[in-house]
NUDREN-418836 format. One record per residue (C-alpha): residue number from 1; residue in three letters; x, y, z. Coordinates in pm, 1 decimal. Layout:
N
{n = NUM; res = ALA; u = X; v = Y; w = Z}
...
This chain:
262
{n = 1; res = UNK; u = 0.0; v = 0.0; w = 0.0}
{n = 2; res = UNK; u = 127.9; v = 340.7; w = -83.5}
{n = 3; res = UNK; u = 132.6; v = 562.7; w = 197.0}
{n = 4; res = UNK; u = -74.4; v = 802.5; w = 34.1}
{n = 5; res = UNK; u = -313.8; v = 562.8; w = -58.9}
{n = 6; res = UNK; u = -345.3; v = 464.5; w = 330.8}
{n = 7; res = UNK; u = -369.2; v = 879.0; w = 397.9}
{n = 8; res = UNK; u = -657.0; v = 927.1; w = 148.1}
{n = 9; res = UNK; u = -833.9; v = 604.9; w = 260.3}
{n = 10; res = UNK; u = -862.2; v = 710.0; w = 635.8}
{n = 11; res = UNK; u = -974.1; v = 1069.0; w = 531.2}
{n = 12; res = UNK; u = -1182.1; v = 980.6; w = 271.1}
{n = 13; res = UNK; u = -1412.5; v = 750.6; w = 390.1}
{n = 14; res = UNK; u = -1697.5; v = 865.4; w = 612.8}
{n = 15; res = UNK; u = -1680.4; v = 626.9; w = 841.3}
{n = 16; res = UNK; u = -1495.8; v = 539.2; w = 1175.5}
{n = 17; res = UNK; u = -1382.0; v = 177.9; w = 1105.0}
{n = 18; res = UNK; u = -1198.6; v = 331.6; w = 770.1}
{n = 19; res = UNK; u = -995.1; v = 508.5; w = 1075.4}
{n = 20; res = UNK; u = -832.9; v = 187.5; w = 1189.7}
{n = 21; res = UNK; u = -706.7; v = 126.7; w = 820.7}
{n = 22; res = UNK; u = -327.9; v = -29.8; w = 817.1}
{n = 23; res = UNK; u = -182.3; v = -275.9; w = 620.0}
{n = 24; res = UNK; u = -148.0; v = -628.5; w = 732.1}
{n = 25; res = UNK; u = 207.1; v = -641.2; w = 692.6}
{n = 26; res = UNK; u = 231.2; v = -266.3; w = 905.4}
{n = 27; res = UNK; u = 501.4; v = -33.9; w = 801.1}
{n = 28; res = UNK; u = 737.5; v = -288.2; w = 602.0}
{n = 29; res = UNK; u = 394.3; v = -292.6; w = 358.8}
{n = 30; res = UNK; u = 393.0; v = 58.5; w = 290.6}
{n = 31; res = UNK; u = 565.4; v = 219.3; w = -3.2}
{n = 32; res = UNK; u = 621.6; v = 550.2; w = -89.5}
{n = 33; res = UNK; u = 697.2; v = 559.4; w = -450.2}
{n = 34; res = UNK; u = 393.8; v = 835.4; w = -551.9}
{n = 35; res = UNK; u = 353.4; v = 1097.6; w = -356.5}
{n = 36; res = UNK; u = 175.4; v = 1282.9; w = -549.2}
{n = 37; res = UNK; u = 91.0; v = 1667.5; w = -557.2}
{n = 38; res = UNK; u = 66.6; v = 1833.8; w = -227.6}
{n = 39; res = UNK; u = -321.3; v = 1846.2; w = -75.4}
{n = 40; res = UNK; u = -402.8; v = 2151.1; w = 114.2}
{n = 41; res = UNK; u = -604.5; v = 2119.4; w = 417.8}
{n = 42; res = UNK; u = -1004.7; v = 2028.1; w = 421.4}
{n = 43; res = UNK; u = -1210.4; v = 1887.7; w = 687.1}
{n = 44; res = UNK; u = -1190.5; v = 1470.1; w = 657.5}
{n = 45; res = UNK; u = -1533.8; v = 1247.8; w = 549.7}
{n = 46; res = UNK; u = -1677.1; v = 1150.3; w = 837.5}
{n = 47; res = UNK; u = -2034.9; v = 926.4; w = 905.3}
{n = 48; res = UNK; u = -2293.5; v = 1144.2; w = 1082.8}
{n = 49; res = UNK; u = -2235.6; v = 1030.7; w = 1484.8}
{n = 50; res = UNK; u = -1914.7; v = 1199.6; w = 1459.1}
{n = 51; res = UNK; u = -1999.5; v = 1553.4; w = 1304.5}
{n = 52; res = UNK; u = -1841.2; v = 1824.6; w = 1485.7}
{n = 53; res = UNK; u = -2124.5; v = 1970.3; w = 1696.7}
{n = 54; res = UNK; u = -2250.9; v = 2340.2; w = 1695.5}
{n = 55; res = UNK; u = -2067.2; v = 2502.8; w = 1959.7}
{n = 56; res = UNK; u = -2334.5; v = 2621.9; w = 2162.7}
{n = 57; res = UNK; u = -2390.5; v = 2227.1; w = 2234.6}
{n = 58; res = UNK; u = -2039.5; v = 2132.1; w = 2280.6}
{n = 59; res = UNK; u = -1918.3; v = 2053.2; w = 2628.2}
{n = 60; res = UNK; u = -1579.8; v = 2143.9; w = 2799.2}
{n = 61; res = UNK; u = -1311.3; v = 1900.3; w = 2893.9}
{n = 62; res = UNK; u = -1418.5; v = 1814.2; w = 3309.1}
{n = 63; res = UNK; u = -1200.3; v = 1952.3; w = 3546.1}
{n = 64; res = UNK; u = -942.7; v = 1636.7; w = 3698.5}
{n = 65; res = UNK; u = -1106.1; v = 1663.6; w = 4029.5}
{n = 66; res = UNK; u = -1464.5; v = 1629.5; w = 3888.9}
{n = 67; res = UNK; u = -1389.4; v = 1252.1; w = 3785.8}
{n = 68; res = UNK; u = -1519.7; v = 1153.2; w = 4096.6}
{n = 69; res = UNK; u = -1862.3; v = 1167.1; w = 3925.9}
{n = 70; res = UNK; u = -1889.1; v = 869.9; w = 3660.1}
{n = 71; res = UNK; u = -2096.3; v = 1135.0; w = 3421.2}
{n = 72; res = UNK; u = -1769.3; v = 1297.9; w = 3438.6}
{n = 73; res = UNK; u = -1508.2; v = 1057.3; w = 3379.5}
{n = 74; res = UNK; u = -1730.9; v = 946.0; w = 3077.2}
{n = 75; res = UNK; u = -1719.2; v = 1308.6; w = 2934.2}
{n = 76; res = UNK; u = -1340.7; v = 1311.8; w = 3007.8}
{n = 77; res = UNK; u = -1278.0; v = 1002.9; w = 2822.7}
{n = 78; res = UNK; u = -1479.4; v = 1106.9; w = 2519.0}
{n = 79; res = UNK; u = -1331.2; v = 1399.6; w = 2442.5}
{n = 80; res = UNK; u = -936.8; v = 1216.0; w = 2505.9}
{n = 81; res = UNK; u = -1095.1; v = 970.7; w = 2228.5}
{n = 82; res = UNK; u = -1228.1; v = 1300.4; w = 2006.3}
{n = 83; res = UNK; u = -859.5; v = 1430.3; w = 2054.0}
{n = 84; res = UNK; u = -722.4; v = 1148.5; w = 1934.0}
{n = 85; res = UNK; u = -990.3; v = 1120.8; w = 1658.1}
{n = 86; res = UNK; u = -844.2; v = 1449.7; w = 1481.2}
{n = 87; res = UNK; u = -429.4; v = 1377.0; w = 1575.7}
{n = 88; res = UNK; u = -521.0; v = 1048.1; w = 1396.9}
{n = 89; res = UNK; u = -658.1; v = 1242.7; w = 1088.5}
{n = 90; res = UNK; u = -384.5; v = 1566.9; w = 1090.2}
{n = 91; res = UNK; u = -107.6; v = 1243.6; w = 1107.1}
{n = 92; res = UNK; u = -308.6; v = 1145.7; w = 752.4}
{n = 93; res = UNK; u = -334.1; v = 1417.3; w = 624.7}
{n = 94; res = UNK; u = 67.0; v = 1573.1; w = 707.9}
{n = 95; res = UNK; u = 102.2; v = 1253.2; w = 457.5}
{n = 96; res = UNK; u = -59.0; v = 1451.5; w = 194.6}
{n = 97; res = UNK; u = 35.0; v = 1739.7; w = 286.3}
{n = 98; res = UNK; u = 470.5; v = 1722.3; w = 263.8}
{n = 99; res = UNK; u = 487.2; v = 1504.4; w = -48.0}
{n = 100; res = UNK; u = 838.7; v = 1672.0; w = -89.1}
{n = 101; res = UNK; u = 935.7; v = 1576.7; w = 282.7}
{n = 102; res = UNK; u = 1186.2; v = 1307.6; w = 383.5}
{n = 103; res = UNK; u = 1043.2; v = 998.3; w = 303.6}
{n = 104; res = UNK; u = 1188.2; v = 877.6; w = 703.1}
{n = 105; res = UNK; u = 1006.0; v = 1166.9; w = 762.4}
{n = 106; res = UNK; u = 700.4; v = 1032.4; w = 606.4}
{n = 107; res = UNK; u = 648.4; v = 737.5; w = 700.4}
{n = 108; res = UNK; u = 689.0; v = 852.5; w = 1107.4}
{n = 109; res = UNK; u = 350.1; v = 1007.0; w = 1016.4}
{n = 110; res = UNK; u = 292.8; v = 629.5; w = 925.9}
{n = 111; res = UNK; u = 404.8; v = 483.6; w = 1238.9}
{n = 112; res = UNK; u = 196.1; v = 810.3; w = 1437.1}
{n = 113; res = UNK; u = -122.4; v = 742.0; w = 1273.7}
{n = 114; res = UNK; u = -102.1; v = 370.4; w = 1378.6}
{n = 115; res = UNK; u = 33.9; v = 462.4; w = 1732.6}
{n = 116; res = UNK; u = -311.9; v = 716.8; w = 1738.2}
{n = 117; res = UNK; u = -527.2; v = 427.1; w = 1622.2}
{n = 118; res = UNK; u = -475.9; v = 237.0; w = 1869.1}
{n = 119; res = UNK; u = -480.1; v = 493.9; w = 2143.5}
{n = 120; res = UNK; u = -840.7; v = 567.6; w = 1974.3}
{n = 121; res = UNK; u = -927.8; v = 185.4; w = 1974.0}
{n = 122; res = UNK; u = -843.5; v = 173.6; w = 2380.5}
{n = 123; res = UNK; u = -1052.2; v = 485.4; w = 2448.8}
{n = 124; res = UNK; u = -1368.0; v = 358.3; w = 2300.7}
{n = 125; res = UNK; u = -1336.3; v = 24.5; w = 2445.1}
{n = 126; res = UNK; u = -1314.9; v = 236.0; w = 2768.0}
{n = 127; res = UNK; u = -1629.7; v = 413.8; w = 2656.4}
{n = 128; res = UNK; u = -1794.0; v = 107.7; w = 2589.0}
{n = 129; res = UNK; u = -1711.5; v = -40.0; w = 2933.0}
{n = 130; res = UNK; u = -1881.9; v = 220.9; w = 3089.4}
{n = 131; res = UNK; u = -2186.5; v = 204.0; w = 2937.9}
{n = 132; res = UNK; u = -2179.7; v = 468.0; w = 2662.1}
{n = 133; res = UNK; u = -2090.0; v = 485.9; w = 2286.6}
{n = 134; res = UNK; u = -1826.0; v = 707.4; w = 2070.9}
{n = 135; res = UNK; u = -1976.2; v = 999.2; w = 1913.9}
{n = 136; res = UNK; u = -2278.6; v = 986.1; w = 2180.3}
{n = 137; res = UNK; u = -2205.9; v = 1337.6; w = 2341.8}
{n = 138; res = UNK; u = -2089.8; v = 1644.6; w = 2106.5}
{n = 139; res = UNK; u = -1744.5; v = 1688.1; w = 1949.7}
{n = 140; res = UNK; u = -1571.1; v = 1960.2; w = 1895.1}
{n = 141; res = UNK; u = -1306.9; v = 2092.9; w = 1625.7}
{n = 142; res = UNK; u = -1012.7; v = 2168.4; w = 1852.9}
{n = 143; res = UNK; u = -730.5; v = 2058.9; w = 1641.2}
{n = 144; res = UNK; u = -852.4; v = 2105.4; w = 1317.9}
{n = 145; res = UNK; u = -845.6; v = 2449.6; w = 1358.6}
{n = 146; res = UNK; u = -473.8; v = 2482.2; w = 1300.2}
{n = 147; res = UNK; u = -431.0; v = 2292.4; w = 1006.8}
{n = 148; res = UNK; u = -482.0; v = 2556.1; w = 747.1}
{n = 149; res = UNK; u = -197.2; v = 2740.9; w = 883.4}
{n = 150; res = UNK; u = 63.9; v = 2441.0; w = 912.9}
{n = 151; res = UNK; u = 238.4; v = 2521.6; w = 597.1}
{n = 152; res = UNK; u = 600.3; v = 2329.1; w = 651.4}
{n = 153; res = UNK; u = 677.2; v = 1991.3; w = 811.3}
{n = 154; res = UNK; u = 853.3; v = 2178.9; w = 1049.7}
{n = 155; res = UNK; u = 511.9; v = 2373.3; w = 1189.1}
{n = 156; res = UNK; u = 368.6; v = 2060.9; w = 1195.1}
{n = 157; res = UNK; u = 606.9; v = 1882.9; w = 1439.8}
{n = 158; res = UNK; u = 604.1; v = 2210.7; w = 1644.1}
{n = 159; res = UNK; u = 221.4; v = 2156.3; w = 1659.5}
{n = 160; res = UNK; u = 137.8; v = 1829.7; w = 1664.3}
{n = 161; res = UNK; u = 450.0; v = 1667.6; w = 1882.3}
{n = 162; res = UNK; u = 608.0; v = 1966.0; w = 2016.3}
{n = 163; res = UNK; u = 238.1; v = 2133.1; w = 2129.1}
{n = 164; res = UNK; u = -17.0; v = 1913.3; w = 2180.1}
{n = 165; res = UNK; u = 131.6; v = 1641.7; w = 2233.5}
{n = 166; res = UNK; u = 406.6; v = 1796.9; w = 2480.9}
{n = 167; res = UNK; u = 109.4; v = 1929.8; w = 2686.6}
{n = 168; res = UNK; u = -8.6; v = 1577.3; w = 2741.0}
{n = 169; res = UNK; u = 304.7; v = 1514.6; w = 2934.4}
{n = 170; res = UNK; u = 129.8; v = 1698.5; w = 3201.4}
{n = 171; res = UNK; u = -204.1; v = 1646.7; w = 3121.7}
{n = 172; res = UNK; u = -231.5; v = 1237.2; w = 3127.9}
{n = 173; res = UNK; u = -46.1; v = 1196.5; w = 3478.4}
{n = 174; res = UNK; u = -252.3; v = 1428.8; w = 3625.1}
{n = 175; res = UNK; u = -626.6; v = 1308.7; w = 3498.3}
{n = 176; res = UNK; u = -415.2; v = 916.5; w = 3574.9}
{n = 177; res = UNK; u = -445.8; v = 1027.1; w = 3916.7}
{n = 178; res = UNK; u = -757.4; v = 1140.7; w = 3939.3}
{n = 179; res = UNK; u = -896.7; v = 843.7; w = 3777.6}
{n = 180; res = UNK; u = -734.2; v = 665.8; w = 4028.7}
{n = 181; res = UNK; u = -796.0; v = 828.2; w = 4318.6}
{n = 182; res = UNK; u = -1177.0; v = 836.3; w = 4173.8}
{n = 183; res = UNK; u = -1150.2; v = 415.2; w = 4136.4}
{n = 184; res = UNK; u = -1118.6; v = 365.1; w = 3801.4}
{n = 185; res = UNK; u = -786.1; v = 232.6; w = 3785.1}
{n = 186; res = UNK; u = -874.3; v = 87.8; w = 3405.1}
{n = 187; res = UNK; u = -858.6; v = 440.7; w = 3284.9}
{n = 188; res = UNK; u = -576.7; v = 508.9; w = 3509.6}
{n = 189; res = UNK; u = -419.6; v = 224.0; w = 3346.2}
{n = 190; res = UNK; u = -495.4; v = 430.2; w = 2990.3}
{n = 191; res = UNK; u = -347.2; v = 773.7; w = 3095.4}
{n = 192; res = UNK; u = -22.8; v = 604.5; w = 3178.3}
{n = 193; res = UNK; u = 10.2; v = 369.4; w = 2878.9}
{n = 194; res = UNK; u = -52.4; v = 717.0; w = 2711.6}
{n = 195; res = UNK; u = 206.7; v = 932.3; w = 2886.2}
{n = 196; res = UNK; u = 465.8; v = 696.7; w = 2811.0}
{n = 197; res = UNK; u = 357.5; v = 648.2; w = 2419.4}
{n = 198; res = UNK; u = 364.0; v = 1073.7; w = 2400.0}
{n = 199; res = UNK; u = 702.6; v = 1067.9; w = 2524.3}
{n = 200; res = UNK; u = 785.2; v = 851.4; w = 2213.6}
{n = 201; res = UNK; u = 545.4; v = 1108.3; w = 1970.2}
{n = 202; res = UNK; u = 779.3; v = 1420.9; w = 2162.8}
{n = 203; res = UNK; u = 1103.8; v = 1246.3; w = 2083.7}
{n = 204; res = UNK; u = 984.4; v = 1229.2; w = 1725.5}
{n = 205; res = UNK; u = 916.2; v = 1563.9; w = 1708.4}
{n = 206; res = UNK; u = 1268.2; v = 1680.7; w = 1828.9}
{n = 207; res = UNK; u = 1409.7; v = 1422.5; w = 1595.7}
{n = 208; res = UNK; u = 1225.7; v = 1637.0; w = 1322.9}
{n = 209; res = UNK; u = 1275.9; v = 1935.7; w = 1471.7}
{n = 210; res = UNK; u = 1653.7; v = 1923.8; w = 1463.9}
{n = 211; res = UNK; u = 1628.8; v = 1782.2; w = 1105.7}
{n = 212; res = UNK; u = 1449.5; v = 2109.5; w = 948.2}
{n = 213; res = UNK; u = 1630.8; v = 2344.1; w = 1156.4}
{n = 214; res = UNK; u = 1905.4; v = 2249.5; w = 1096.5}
{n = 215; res = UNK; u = 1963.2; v = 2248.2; w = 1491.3}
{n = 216; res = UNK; u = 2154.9; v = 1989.5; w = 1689.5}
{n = 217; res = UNK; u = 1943.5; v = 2105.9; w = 2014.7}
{n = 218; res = UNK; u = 1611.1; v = 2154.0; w = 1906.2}
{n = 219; res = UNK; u = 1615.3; v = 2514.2; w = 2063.0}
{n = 220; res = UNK; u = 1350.2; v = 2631.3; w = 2243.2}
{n = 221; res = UNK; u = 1361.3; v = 2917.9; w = 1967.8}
{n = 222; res = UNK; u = 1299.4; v = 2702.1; w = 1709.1}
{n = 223; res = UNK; u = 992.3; v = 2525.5; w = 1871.5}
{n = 224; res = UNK; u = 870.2; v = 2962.1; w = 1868.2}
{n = 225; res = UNK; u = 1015.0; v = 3037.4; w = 1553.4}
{n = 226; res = UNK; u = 764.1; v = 2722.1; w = 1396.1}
{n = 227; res = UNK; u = 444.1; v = 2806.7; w = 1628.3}
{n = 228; res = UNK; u = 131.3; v = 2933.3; w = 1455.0}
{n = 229; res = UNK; u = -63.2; v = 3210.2; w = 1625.4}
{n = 230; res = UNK; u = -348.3; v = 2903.3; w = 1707.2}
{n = 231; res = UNK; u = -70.1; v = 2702.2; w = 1880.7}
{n = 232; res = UNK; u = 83.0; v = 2923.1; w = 2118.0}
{n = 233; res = UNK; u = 393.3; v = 2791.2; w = 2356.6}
{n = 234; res = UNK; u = 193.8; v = 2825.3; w = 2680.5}
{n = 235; res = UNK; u = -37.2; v = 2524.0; w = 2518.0}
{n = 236; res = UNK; u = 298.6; v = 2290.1; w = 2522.7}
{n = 237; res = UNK; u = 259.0; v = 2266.5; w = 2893.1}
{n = 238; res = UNK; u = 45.4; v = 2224.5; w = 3167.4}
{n = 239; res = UNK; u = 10.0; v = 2325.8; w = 3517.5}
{n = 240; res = UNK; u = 266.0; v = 2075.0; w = 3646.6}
{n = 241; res = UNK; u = 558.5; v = 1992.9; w = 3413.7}
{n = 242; res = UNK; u = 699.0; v = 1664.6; w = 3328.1}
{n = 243; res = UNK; u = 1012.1; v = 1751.1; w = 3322.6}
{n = 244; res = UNK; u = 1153.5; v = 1389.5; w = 3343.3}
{n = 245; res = UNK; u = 921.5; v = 1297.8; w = 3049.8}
{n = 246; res = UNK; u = 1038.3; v = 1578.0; w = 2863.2}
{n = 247; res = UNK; u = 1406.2; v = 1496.1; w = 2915.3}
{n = 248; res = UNK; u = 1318.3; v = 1095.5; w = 2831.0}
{n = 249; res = UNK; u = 1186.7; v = 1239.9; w = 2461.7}
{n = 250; res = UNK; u = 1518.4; v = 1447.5; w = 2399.9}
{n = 251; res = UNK; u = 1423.6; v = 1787.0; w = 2525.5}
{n = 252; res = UNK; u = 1738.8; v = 1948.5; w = 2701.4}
{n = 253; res = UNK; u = 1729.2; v = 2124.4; w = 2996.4}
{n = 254; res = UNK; u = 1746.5; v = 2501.8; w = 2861.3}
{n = 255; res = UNK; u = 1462.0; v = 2417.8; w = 2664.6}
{n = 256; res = UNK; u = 1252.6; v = 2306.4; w = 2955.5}
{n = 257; res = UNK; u = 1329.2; v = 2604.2; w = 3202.6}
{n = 258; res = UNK; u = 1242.1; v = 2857.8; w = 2902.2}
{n = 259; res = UNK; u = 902.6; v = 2700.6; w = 2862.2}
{n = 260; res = UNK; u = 843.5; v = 2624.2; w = 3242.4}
{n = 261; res = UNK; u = 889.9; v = 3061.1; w = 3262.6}
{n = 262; res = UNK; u = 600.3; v = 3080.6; w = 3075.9}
């Protein structure tokens, strides 16, 4: 399968299974010999349960210390699984979108979107467990937002990896204890399996990082210089950082205490 082939199937197709697409033989399988002409940025097919919802009936993330209520830890879980809905589907579409990229470079997105499907398989098998169904409550459009503006691979790493997915080295710990404290050490269980895989998605996008900049370090002004004005450096962390995780993915230490100043 050619990896744009296995980009254009999982946008394409409006419906969630058509998400999980990968071929049987995983990344030895896929071949990059036509990548084609690059695609700019439009909202993936998607079947009707998982529209983005109006905003006035969307639904903010619960607070960590609200997952006491099982409502709560429901919401909580749904919109993890939304998040990793639309990574899974920006991973696809950076395929499209950098034919002229590295083709290493490339087929990390490969490895990325499988890594995301299965972090999307585990959430709504969560959601299932607990009585409710994926695409039940409202989504939202959070990530999609940026795309338009992501313009180099290097934007996209500094989104994606270095943004989003940095944050969650602060965000997953803390909702993993909460869940715990709250009982539900299966979703516990979840938020650390996905700490540790985001240290793994960080590393990848300091790998990158360095590549395109052309920067041994992966300077903390290089992460700025890349930023879009949706994706900010204050959304790269959270209220507690991780700064072991962050060192674990390749982050050095002057990069760190510049972003824990913010």
């Amino acid at each position: 399968m050619e990896l744009r082939t296995l980009a254009e199937t999982i946008l394409d197709t409006p419906t969630l299974e058509a998400r999980f697409t990968f071929p049987e033989g995983g990344l030895a399988a896929l071949t990059d010999e036509h990548p084609g002409e690059p695609r700019p940025w439009r909202e993936p097919a998607r079947p009707d349960h998982l529209q983005i919802a109006p905003k006035k009936e969307r639904k903010p993330l619960p607070s960590p210390r609200a997952l006491h209520d099982p409502v709560m830890r429901v919401r909580c879980l749904h919109t993890f699984a939304n998040h990793e809905l639309m990574a899974l589907e920006l991973m696809a579409w950076g395929i499209l979108a950098y034919p002229d990229a590295p083709s290493a470079f490339r087929r990390g997105l490969a490895w990325l979107v499988f890594e995301e499907q299965e972090h999307l398989r585990l959430y709504i098998e969560r959601i299932e467990q607990l009585g409710e169904r994926f695409g039940a409550l409202p989504l939202n459009d959070h990530f999609w937002r940026l795309a338009p503006l992501l313009e180099t691979p290097a934007q996209w790493v500094c989104a994606m990896n270095l943004t989003f997915e940095q944050a969650n080295l602060d965000h997953a710990p803390v909702f993993g204890a909460h869940f715990r404290e709250a009982g539900d050490e299966e979703s516990a269980a979840l938020m650390d399996r996905i700490t540790q895989d985001e240290i793994k998605h960080v590393g990848f996008g300091v790998r990158w990082l360095r590549h395109f900049s052309q920067d041994q370090t992966a300077s903390f002004e290089n992460f700025t210089e890349n930023l879009t004005s949706y994706n900010s450096a204050t959304r790269a962390r959270g209220e507690q950082i991780n700064e072991k995780a962050r060192l674990e993915a390749g982050l050095d230490q002057a990069f760190i205490d510049k972003l824990s100043a913010l």
